[in-house]
PyMOL Python script that loads the backbone (N, CA, C, O; Angstrom):
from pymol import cmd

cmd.read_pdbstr("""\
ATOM      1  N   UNK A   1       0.823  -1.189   0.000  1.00  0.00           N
ATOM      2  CA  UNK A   1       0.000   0.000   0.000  1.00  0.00           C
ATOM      3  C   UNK A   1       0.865   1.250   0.000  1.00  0.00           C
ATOM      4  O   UNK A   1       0.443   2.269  -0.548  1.00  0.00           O
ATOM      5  N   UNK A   2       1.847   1.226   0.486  1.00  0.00           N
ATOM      6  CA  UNK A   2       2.942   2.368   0.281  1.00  0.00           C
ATOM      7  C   UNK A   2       3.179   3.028  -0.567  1.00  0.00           C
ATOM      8  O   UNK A   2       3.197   4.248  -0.727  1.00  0.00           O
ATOM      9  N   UNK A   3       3.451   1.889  -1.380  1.00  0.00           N
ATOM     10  CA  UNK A   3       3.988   2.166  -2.848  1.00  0.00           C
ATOM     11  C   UNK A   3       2.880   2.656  -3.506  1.00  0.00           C
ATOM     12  O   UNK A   3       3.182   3.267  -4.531  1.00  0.00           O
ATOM     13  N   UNK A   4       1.811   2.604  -3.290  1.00  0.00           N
ATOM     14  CA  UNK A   4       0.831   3.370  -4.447  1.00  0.00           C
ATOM     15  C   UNK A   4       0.805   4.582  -3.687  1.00  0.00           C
ATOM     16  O   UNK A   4       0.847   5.587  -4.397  1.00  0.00           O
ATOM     17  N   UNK A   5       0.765   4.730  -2.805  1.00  0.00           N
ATOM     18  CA  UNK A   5       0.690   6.103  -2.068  1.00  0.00           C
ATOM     19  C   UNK A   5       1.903   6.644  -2.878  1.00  0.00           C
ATOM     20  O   UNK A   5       1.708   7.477  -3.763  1.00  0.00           O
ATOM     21  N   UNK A   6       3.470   6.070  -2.516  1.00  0.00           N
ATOM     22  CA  UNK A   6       4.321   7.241  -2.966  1.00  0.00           C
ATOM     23  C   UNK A   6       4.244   7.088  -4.365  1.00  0.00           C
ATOM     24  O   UNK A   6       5.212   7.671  -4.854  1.00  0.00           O
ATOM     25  N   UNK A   7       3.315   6.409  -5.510  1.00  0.00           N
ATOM     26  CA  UNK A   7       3.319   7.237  -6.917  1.00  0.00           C
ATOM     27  C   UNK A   7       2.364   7.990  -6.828  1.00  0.00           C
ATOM     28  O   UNK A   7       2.605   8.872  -7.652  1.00  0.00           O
ATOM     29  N   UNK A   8       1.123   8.279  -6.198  1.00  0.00           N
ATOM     30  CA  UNK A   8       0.111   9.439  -5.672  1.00  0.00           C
ATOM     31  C   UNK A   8       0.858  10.497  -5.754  1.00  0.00           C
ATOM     32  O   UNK A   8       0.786  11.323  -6.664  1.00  0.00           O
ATOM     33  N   UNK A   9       1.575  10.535  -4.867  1.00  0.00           N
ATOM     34  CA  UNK A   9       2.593  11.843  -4.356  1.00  0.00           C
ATOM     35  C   UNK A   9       3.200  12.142  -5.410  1.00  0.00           C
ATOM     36  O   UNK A   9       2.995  13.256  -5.893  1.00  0.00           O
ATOM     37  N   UNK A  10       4.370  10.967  -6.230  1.00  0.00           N
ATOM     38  CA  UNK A  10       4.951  11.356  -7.051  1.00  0.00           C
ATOM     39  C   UNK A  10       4.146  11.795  -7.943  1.00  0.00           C
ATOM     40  O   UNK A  10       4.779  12.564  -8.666  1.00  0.00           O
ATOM     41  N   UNK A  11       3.109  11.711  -8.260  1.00  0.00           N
ATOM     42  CA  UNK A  11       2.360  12.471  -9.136  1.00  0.00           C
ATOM     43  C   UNK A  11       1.735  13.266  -9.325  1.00  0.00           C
ATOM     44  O   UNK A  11       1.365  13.677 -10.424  1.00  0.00           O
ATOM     45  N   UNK A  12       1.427  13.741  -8.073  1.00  0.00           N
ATOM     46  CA  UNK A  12       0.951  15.545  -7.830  1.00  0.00           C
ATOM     47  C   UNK A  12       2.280  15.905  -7.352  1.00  0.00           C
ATOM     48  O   UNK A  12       1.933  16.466  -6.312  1.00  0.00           O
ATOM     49  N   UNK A  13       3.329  15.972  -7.358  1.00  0.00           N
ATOM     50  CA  UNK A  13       4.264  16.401  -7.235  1.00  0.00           C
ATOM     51  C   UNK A  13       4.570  16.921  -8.641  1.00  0.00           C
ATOM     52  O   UNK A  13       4.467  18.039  -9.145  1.00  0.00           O
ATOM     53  N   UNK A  14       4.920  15.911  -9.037  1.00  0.00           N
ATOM     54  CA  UNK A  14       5.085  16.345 -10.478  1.00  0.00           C
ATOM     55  C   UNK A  14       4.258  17.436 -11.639  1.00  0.00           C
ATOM     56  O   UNK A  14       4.581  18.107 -12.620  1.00  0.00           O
ATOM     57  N   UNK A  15       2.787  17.086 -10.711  1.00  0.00           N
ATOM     58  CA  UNK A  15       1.709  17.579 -11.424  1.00  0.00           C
ATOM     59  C   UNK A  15       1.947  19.259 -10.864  1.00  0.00           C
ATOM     60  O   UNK A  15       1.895  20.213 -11.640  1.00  0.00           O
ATOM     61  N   UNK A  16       2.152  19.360  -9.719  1.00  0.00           N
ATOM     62  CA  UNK A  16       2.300  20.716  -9.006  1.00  0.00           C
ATOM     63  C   UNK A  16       3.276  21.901  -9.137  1.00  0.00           C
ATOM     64  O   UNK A  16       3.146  23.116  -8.990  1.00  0.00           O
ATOM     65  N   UNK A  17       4.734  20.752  -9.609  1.00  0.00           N
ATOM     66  CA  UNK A  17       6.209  21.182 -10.374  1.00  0.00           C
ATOM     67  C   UNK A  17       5.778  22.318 -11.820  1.00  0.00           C
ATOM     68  O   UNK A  17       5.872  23.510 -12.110  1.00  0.00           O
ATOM     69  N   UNK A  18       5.295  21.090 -12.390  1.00  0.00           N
ATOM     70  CA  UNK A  18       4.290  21.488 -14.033  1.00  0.00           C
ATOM     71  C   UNK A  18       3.706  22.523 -14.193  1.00  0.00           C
ATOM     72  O   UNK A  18       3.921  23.207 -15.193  1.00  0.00           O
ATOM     73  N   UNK A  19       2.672  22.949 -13.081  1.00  0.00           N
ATOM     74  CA  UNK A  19       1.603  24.037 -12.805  1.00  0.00           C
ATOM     75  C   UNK A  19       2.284  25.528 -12.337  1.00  0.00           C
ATOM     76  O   UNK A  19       1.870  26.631 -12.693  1.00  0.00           O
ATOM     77  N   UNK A  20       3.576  25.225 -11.335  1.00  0.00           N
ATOM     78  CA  UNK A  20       4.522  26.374 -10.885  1.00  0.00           C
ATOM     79  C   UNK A  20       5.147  26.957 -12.049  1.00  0.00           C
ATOM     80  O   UNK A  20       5.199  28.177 -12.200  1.00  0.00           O
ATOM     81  N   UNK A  21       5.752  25.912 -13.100  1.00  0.00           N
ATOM     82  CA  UNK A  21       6.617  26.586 -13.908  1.00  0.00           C
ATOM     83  C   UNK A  21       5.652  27.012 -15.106  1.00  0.00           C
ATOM     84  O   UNK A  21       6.156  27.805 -15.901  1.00  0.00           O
ATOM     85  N   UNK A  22       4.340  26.606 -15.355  1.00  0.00           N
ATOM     86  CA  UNK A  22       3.666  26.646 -16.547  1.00  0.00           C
ATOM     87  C   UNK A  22       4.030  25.880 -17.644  1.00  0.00           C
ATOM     88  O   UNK A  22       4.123  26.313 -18.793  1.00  0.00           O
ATOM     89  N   UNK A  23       4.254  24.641 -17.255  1.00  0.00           N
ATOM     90  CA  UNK A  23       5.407  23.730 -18.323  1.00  0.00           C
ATOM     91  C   UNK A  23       4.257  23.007 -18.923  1.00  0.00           C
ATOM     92  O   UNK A  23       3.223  23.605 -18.626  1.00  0.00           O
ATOM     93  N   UNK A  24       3.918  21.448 -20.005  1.00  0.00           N
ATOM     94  CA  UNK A  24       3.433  20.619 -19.658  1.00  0.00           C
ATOM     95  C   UNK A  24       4.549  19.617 -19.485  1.00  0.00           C
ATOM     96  O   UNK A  24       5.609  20.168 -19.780  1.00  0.00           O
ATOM     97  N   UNK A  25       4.736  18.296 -19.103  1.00  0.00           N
ATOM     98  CA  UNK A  25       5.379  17.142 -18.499  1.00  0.00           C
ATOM     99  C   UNK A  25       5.091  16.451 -20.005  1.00  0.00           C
ATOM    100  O   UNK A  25       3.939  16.157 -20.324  1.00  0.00           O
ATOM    101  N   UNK A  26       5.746  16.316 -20.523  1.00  0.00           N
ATOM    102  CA  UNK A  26       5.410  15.170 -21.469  1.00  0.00           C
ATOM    103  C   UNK A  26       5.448  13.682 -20.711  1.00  0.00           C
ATOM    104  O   UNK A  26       6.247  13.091 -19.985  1.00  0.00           O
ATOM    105  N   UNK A  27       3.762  13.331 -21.452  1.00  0.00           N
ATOM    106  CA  UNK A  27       3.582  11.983 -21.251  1.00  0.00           C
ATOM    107  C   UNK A  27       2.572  12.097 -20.130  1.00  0.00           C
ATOM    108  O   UNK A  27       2.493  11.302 -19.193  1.00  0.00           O
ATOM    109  N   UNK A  28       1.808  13.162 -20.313  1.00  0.00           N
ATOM    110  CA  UNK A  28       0.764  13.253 -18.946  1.00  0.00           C
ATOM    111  C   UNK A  28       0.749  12.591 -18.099  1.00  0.00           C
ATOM    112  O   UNK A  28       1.963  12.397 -18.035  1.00  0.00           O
ATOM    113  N   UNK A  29       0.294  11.948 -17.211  1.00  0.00           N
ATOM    114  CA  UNK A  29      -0.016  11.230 -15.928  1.00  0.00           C
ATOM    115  C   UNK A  29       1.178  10.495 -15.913  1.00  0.00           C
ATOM    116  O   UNK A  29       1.896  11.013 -15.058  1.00  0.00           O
ATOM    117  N   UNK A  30       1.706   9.605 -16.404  1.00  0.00           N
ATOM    118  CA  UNK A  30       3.037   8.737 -16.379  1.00  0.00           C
ATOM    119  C   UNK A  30       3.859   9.678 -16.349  1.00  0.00           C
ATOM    120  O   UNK A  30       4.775   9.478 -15.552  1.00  0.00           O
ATOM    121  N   UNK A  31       3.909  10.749 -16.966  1.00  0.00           N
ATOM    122  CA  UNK A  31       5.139  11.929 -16.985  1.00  0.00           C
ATOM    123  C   UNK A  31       5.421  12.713 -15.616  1.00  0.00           C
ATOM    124  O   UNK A  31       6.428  13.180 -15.085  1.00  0.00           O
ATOM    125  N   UNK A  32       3.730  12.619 -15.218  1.00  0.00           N
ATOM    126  CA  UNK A  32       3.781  13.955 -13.823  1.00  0.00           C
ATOM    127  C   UNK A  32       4.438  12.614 -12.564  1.00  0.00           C
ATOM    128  O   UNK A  32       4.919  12.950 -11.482  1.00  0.00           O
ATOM    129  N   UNK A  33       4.323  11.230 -12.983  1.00  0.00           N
ATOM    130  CA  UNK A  33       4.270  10.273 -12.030  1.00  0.00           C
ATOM    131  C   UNK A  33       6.491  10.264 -11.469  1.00  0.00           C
ATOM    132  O   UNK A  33       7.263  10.329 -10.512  1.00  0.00           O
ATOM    133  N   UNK A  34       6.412  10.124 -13.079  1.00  0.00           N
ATOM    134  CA  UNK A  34       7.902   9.744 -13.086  1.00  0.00           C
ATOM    135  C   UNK A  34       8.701  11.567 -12.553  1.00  0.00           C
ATOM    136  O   UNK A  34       9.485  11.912 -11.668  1.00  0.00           O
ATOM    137  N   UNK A  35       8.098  12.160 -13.450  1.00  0.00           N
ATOM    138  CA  UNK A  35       8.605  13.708 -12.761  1.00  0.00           C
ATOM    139  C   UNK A  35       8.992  13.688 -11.436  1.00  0.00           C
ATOM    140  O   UNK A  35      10.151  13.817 -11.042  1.00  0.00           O
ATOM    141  N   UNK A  36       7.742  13.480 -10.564  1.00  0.00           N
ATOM    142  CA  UNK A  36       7.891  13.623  -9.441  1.00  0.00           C
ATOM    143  C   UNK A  36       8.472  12.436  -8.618  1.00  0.00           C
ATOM    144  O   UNK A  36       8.965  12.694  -7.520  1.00  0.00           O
ATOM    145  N   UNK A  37       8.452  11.248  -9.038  1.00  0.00           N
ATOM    146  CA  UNK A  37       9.466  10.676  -8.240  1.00  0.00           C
ATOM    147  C   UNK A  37      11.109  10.632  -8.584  1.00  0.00           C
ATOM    148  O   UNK A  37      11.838  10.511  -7.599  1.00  0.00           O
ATOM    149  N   UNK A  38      11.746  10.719  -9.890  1.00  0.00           N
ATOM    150  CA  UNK A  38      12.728  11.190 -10.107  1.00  0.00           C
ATOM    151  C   UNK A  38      13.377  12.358  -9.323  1.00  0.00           C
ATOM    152  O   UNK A  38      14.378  12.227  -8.620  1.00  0.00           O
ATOM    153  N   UNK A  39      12.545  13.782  -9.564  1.00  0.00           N
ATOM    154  CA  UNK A  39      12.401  14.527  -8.630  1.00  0.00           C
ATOM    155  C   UNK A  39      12.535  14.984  -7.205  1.00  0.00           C
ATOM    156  O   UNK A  39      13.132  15.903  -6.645  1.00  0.00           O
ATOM    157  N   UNK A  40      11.521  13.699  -6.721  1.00  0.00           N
ATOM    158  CA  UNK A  40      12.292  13.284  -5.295  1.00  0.00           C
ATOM    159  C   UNK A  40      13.460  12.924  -4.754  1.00  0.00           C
ATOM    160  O   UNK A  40      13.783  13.180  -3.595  1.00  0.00           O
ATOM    161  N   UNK A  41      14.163  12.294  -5.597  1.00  0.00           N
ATOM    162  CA  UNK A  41      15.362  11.482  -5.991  1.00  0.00           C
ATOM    163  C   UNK A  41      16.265  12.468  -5.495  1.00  0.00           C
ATOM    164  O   UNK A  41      16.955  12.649  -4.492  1.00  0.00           O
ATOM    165  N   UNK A  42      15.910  13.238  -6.951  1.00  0.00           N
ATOM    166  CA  UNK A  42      17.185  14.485  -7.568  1.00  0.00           C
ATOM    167  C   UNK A  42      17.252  15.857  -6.043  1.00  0.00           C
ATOM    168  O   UNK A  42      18.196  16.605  -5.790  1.00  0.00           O
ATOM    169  N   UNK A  43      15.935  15.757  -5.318  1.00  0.00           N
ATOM    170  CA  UNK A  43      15.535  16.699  -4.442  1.00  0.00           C
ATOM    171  C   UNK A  43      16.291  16.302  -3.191  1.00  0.00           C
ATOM    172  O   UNK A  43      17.037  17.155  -2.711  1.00  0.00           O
ATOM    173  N   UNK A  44      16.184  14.948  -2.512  1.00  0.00           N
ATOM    174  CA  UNK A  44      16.735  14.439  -1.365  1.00  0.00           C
ATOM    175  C   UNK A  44      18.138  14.301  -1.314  1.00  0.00           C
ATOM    176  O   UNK A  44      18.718  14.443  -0.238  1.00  0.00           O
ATOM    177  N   UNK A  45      19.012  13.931  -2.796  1.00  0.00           N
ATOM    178  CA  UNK A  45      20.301  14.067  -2.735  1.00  0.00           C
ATOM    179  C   UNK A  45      20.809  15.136  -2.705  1.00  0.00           C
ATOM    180  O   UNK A  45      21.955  15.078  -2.258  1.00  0.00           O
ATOM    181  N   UNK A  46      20.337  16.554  -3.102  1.00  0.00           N
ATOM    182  CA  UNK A  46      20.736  18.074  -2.961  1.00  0.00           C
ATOM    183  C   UNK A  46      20.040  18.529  -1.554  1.00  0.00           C
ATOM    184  O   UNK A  46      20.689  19.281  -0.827  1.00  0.00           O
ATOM    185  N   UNK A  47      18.909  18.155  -1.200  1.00  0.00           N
ATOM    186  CA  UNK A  47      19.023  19.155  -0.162  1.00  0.00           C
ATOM    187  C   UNK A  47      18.578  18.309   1.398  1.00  0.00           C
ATOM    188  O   UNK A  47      18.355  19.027   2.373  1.00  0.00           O
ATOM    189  N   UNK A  48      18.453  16.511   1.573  1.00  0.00           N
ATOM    190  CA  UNK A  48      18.052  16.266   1.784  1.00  0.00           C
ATOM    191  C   UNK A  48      16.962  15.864   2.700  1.00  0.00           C
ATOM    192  O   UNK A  48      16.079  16.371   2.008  1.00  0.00           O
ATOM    193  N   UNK A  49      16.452  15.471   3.480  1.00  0.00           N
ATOM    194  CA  UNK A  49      15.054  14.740   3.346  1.00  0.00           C
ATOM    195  C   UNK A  49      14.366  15.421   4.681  1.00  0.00           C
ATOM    196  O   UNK A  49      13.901  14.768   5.615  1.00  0.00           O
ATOM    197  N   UNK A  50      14.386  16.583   4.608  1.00  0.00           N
ATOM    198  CA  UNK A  50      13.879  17.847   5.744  1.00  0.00           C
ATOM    199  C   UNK A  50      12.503  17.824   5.548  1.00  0.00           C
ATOM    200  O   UNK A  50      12.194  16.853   4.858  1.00  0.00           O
ATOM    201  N   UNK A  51      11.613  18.462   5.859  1.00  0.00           N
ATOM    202  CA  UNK A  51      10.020  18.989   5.976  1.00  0.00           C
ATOM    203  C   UNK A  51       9.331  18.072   5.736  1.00  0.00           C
ATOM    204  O   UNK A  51       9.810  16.996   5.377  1.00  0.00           O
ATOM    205  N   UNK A  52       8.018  18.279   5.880  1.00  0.00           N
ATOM    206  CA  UNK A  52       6.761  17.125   5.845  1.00  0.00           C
ATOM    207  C   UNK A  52       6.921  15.995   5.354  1.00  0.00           C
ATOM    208  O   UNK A  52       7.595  16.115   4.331  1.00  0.00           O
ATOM    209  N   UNK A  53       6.669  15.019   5.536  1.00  0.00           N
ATOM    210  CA  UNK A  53       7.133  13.677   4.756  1.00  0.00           C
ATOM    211  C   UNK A  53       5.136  13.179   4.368  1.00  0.00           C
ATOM    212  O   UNK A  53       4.144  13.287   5.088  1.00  0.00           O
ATOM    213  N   UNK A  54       5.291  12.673   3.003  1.00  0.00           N
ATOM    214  CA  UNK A  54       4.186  11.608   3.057  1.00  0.00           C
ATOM    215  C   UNK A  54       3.887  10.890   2.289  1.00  0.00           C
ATOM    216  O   UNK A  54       3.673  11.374   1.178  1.00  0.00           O
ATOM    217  N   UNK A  55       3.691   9.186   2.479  1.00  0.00           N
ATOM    218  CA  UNK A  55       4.211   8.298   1.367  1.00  0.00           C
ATOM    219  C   UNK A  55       5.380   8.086   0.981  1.00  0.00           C
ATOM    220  O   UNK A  55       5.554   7.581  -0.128  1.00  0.00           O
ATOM    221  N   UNK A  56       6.440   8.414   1.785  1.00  0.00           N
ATOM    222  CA  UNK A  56       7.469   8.201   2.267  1.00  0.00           C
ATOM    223  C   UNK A  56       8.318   9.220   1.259  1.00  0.00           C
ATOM    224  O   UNK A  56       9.513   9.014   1.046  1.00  0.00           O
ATOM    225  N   UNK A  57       7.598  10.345   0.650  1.00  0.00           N
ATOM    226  CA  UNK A  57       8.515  11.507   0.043  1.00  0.00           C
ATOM    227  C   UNK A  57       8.273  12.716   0.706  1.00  0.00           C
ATOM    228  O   UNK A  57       7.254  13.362   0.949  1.00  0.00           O
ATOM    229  N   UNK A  58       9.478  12.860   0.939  1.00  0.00           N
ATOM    230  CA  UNK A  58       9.675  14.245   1.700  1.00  0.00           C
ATOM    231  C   UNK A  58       9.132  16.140   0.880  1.00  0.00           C
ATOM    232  O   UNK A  58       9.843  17.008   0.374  1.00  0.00           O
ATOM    233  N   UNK A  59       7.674  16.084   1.103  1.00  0.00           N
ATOM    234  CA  UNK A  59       7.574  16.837  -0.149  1.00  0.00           C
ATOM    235  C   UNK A  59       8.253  17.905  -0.508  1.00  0.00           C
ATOM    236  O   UNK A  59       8.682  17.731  -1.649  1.00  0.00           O
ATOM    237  N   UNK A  60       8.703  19.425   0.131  1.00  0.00           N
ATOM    238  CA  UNK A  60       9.485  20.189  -0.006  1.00  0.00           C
ATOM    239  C   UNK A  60      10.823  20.042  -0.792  1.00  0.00           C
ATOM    240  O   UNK A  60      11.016  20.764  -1.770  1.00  0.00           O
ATOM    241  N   UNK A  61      11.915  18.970  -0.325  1.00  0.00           N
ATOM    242  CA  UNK A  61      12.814  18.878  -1.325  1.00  0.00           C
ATOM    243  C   UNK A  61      12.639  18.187  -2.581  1.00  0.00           C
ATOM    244  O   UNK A  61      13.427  18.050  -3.517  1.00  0.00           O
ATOM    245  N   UNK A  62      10.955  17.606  -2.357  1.00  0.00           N
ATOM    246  CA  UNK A  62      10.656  16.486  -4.136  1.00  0.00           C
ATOM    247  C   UNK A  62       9.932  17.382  -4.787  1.00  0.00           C
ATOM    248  O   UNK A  62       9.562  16.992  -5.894  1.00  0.00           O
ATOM    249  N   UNK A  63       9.540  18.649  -4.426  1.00  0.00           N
ATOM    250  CA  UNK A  63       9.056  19.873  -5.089  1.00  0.00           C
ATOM    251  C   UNK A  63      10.084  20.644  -5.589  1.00  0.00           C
ATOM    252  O   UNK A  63       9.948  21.209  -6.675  1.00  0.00           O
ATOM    253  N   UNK A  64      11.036  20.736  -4.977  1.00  0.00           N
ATOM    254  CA  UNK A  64      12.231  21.403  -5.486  1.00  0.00           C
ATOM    255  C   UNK A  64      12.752  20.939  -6.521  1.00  0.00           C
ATOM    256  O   UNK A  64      12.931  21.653  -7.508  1.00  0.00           O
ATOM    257  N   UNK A  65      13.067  19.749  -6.487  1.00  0.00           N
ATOM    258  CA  UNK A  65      13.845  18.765  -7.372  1.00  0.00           C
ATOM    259  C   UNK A  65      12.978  18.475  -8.797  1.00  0.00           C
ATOM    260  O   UNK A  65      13.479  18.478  -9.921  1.00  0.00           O
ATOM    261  N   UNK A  66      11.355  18.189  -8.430  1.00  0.00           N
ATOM    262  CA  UNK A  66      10.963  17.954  -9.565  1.00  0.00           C
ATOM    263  C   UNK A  66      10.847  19.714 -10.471  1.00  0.00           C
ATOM    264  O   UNK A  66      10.729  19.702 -11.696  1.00  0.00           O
ATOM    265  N   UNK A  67      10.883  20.656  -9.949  1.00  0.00           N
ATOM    266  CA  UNK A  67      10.940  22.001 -10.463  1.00  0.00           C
ATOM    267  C   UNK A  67      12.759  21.759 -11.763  1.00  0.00           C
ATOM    268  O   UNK A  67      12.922  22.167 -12.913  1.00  0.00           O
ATOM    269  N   UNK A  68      13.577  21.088 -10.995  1.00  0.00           N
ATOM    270  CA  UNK A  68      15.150  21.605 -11.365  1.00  0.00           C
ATOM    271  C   UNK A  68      14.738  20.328 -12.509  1.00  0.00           C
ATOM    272  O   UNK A  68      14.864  20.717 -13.670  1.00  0.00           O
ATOM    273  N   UNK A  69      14.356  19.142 -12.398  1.00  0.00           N
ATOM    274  CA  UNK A  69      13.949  18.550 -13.479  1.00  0.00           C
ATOM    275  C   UNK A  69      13.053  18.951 -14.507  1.00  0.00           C
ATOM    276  O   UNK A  69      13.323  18.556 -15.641  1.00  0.00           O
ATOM    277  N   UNK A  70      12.029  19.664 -14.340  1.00  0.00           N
ATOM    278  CA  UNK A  70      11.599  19.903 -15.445  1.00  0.00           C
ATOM    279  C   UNK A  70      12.250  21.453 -16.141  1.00  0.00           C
ATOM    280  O   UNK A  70      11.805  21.961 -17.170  1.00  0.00           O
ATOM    281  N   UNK A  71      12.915  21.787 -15.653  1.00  0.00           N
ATOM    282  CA  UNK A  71      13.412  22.750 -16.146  1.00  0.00           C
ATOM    283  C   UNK A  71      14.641  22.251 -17.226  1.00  0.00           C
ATOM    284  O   UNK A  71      14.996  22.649 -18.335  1.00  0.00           O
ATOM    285  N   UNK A  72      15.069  21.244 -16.373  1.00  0.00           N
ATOM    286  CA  UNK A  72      16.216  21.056 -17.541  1.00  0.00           C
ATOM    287  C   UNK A  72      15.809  20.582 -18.673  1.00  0.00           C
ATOM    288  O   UNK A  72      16.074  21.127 -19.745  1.00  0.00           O
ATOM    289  N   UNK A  73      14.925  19.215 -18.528  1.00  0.00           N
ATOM    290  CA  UNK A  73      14.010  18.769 -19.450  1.00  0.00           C
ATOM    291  C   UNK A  73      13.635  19.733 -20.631  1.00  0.00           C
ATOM    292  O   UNK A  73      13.972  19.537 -21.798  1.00  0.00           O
ATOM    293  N   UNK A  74      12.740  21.024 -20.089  1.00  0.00           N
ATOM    294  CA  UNK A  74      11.931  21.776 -21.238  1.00  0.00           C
ATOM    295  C   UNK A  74      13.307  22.605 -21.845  1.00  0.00           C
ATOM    296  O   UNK A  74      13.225  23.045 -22.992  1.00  0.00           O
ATOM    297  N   UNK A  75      14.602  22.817 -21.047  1.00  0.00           N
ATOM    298  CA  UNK A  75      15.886  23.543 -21.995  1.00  0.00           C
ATOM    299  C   UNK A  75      15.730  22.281 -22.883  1.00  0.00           C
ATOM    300  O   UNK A  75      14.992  22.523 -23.839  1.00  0.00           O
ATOM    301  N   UNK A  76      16.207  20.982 -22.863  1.00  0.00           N
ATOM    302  CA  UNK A  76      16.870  20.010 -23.186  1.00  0.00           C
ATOM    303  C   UNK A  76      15.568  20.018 -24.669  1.00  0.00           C
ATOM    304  O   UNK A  76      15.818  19.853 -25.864  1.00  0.00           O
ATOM    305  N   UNK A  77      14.558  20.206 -24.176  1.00  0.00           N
ATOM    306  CA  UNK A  77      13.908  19.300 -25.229  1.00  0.00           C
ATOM    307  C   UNK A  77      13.336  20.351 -26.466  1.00  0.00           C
ATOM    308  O   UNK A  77      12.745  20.007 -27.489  1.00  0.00           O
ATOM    309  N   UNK A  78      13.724  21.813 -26.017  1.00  0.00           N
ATOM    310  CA  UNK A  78      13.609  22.815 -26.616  1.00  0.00           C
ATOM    311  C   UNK A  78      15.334  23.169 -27.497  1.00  0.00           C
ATOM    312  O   UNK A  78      15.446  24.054 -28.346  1.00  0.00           O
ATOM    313  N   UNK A  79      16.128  22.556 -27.192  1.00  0.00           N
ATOM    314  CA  UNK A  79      17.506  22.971 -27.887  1.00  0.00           C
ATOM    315  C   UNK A  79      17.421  21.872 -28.971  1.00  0.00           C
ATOM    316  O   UNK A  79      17.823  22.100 -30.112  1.00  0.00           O
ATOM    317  N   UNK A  80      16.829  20.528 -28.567  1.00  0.00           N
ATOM    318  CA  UNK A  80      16.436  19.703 -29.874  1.00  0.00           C
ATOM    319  C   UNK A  80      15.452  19.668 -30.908  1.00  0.00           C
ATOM    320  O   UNK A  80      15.380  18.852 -31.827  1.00  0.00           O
ATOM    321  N   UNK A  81      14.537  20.845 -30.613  1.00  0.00           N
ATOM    322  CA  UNK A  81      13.167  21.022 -32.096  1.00  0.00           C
ATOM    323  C   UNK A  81      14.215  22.314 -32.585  1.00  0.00           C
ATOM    324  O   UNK A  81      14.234  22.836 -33.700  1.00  0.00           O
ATOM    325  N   UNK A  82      14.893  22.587 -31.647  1.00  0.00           N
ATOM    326  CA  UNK A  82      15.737  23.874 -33.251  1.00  0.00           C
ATOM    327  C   UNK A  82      16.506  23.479 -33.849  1.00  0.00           C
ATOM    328  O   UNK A  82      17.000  24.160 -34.748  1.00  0.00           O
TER     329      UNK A  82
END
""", "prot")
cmd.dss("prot")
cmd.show_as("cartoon", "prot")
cmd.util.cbc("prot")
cmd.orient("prot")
C-alpha cells in the first residue's frame, strides 16, 4: 500500500512542479508520475530529506527537485526542435 501512495505523491508532485513553472510534463499522468518521483530522488540528494514527509517523500525537497527537473528537461527538449 505504500507504494501506491508514494506514486500518488509522485504524481501531484510532479503535477504541481508542471503548474509552478507553466510547463506541460510530457507523457501526462506517467510523466507527472515519473517527474515527481525522479524529482524526489534528484531533491533528497541536494538538499536532503527535511520537511513534511508523506508516502514516504519528503515533499518540499521532491518539489524542489521535480521544479530543477523539469526545467532542464523543457531547456533540453527545446535545444532539440531547433
Amino acid at each position: 500500500m505504500g507504494f501506491i501512495i508514494m506514486i500518488i505523491v509522485g504524481g501531484l508532485i510532479g503535477w504541481l512542479a508542471g503548474a509552478i513553472l507553466g510547463k506541460d510534463i510530457p507523457g501526462g499522468i506517467i510523466g507527472n508520475i515519473i517527474a515527481g518521483l525522479i524529482g524526489s530522488a534528484l531533491g533528497s540528494k541536494i538538499l536532503g530529506t527535511w520537511g513534511p514527509v508523506l508516502g514516504g517523500v519528503p515533499i518540499i525537497p521532491a518539489l524542489i527537485g521535480a521544479i530543477i527537473l523539469i526545467l532542464v528537461l523543457s531547456f533540453i527538449l527545446k535545444a532539440i526542435k531547433k
